[in-house]
ChimeraX commands (.cxc) that place a marker at each C-alpha (Angstrom):
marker #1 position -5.82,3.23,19.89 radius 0.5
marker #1 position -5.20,1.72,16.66 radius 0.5
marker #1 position -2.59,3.80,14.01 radius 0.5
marker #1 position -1.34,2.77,10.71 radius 0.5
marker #1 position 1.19,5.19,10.14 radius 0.5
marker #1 position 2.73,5.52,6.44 radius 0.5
marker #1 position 6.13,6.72,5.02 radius 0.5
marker #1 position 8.10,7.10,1.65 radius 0.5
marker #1 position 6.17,8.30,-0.88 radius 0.5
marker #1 position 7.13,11.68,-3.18 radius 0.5
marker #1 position 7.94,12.23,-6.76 radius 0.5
marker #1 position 10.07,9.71,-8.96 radius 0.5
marker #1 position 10.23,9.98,-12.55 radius 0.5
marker #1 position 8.72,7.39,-14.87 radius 0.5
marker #1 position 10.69,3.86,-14.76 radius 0.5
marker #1 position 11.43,5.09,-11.09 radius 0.5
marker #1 position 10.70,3.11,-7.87 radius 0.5
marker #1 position 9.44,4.15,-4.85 radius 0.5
marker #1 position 8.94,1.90,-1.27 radius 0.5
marker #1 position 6.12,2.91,0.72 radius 0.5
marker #1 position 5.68,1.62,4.29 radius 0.5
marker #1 position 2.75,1.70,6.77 radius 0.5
marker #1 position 3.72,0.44,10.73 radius 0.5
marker #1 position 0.68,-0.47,12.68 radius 0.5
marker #1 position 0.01,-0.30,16.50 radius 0.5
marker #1 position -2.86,-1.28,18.40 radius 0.5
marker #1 position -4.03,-4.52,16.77 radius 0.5
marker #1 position -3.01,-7.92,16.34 radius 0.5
marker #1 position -1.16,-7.48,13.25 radius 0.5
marker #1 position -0.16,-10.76,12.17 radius 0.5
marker #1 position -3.90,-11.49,12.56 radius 0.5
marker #1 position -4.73,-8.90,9.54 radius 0.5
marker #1 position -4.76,-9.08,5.85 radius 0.5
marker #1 position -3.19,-6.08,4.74 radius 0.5
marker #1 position -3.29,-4.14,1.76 radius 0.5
marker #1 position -2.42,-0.90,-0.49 radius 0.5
marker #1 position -4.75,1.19,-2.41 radius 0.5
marker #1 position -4.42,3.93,-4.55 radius 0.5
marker #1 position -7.09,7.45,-5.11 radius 0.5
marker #1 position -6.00,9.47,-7.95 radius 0.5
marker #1 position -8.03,12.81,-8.50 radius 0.5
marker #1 position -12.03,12.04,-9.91 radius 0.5
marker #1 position -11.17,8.32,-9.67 radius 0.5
marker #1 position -12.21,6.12,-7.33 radius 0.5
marker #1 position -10.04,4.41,-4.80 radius 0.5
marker #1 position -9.09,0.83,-6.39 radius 0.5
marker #1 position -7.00,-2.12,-4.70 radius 0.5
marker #1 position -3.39,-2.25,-5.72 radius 0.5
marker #1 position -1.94,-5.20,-3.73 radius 0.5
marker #1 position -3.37,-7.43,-1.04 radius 0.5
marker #1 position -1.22,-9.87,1.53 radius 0.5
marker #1 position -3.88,-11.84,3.44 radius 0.5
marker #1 position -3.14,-13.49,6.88 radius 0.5
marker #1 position -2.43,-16.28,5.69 radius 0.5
marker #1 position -0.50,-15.45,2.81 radius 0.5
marker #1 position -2.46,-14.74,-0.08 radius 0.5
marker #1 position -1.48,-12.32,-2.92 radius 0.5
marker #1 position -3.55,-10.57,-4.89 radius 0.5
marker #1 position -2.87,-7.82,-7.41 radius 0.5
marker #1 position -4.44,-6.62,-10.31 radius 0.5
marker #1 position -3.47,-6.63,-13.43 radius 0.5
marker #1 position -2.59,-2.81,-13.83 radius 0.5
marker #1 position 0.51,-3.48,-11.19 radius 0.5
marker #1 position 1.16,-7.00,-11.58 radius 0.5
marker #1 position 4.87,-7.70,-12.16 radius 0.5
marker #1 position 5.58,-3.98,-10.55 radius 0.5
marker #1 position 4.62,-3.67,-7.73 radius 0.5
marker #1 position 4.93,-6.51,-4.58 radius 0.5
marker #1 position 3.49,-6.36,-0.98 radius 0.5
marker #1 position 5.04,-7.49,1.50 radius 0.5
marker #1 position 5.09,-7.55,5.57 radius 0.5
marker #1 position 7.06,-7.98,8.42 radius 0.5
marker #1 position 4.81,-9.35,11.67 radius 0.5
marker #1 position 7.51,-8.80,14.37 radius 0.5
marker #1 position 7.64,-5.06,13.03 radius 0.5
marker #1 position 3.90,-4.33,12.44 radius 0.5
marker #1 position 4.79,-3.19,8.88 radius 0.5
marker #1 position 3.46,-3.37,5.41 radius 0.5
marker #1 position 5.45,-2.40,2.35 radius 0.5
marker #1 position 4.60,-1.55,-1.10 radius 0.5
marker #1 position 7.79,-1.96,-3.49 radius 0.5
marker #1 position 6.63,-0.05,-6.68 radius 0.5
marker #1 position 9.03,-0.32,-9.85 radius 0.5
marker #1 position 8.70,0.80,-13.37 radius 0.5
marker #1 position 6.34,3.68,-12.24 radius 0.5
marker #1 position 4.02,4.73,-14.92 radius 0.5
marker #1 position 2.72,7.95,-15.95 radius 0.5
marker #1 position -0.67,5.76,-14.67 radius 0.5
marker #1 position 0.14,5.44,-11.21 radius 0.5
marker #1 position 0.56,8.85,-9.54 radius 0.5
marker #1 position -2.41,8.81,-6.90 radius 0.5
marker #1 position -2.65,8.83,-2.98 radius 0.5
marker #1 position -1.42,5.74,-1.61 radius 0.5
marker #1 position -3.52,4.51,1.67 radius 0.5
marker #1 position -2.79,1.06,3.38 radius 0.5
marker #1 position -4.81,-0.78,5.26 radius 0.5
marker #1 position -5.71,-3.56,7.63 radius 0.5
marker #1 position -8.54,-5.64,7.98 radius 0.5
marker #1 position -10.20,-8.48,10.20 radius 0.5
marker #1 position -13.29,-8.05,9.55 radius 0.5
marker #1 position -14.96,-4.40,10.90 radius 0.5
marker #1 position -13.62,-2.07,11.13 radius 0.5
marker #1 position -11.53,-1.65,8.47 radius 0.5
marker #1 position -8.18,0.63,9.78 radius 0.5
marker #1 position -6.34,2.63,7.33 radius 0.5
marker #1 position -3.05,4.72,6.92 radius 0.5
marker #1 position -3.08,8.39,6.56 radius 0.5
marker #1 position -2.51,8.57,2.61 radius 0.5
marker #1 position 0.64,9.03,0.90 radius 0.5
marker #1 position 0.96,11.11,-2.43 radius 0.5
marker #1 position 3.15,9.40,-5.49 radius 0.5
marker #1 position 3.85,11.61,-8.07 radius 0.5
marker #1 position 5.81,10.19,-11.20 radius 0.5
marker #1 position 7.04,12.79,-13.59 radius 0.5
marker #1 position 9.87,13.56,-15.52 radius 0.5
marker link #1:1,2 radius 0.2
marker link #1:2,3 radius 0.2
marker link #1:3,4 radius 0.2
marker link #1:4,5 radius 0.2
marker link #1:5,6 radius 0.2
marker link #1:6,7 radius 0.2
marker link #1:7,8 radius 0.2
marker link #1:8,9 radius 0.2
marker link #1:9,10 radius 0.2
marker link #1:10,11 radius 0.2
marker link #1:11,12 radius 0.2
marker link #1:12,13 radius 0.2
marker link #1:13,14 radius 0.2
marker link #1:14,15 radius 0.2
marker link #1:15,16 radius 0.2
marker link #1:16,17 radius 0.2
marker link #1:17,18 radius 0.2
marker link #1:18,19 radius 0.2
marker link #1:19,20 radius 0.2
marker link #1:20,21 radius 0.2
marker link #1:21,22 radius 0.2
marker link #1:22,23 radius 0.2
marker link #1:23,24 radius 0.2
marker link #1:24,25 radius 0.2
marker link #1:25,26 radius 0.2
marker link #1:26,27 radius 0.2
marker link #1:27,28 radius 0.2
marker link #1:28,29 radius 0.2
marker link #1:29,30 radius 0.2
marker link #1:30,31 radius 0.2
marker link #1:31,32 radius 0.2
marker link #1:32,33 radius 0.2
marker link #1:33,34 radius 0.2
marker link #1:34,35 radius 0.2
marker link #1:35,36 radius 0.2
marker link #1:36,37 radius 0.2
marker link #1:37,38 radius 0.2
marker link #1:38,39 radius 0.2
marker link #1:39,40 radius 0.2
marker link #1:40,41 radius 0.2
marker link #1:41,42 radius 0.2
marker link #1:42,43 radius 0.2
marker link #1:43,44 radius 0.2
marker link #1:44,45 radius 0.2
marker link #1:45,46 radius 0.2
marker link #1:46,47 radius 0.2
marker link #1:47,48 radius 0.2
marker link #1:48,49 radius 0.2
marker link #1:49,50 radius 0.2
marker link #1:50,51 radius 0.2
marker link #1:51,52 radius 0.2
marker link #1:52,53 radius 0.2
marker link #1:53,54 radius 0.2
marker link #1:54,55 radius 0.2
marker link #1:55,56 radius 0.2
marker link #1:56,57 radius 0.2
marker link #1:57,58 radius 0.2
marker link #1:58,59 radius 0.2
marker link #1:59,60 radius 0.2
marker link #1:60,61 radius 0.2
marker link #1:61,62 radius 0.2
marker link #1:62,63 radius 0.2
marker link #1:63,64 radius 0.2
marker link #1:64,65 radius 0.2
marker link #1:65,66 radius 0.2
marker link #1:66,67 radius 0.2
marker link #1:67,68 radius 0.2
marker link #1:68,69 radius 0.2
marker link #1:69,70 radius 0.2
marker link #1:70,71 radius 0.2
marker link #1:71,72 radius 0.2
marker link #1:72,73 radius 0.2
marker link #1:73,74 radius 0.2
marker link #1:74,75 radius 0.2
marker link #1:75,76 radius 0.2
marker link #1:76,77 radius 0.2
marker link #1:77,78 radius 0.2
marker link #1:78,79 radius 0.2
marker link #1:79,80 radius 0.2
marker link #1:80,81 radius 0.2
marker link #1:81,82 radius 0.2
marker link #1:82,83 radius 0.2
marker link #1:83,84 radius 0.2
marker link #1:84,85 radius 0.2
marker link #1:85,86 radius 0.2
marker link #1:86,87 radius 0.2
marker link #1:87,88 radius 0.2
marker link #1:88,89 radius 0.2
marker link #1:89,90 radius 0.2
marker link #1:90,91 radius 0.2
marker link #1:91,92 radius 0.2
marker link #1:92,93 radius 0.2
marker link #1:93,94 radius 0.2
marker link #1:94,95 radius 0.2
marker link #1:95,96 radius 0.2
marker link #1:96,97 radius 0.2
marker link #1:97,98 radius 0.2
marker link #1:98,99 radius 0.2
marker link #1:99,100 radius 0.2
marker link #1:100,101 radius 0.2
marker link #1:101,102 radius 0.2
marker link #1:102,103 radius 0.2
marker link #1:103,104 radius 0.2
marker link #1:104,105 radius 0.2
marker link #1:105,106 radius 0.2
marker link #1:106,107 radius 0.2
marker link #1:107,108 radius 0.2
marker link #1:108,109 radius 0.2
marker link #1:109,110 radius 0.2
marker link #1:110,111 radius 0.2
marker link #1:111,112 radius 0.2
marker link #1:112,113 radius 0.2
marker link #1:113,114 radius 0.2
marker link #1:114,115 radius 0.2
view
């Protein structure tokens, strides 16, 4: 059974950081590109970092410079450092992992930055 389990998370106030982590069992991790996303309330849910397989960044612009992915193979684990938290970013956090179908995600994490 494949789980991506998440942690951290919670309320910071603006400027604040927060680290996020999601552990995965069942798969292959080091196999996986893995990746954070974000679903605030009436928005979509958008990409906020990516870590590909083979090492491959990608953030957009909205978090670049603020937030960096990173992973640990021998622990199964994906982390989201987030810094400088904006009044922007409060929105359910979900990582994921993907090698093609299906895609497996985390159970959502709620970041809430007020002061």
């Amino acid at each position: 059974q494949v789980q991506l389990v998440q942690s951290g998370g919670g309320r910071v106030v603006p400027g604040g950081s927060l680290t996020l982590s999601c552990i995965a069992s069942g798969i292959g991790f080091s196999q996986y590109s893995v990746g954070w996303y974000r679903q605030a309330p009436g928005k979509e849910r958008e990409l906020v970092a990516l870590l590909t397989d083979n090492g491959i960044f990608n953030y957009p612009n909205s978090v670049k410079g603020r937030f960096t992915i990173s992973r640990d193979n021998n622990k199964a684990t994906v982390y989201l450092q987030m810094n400088s938290l904006k009044p922007e970013d409060p929105a359910v956090y979900y990582c994921d992992a993907v090698r093609g179908k299906p895609v497996y995600w985390g159970q959502g994490t709620q970041v809430t930055v007020s002061s």
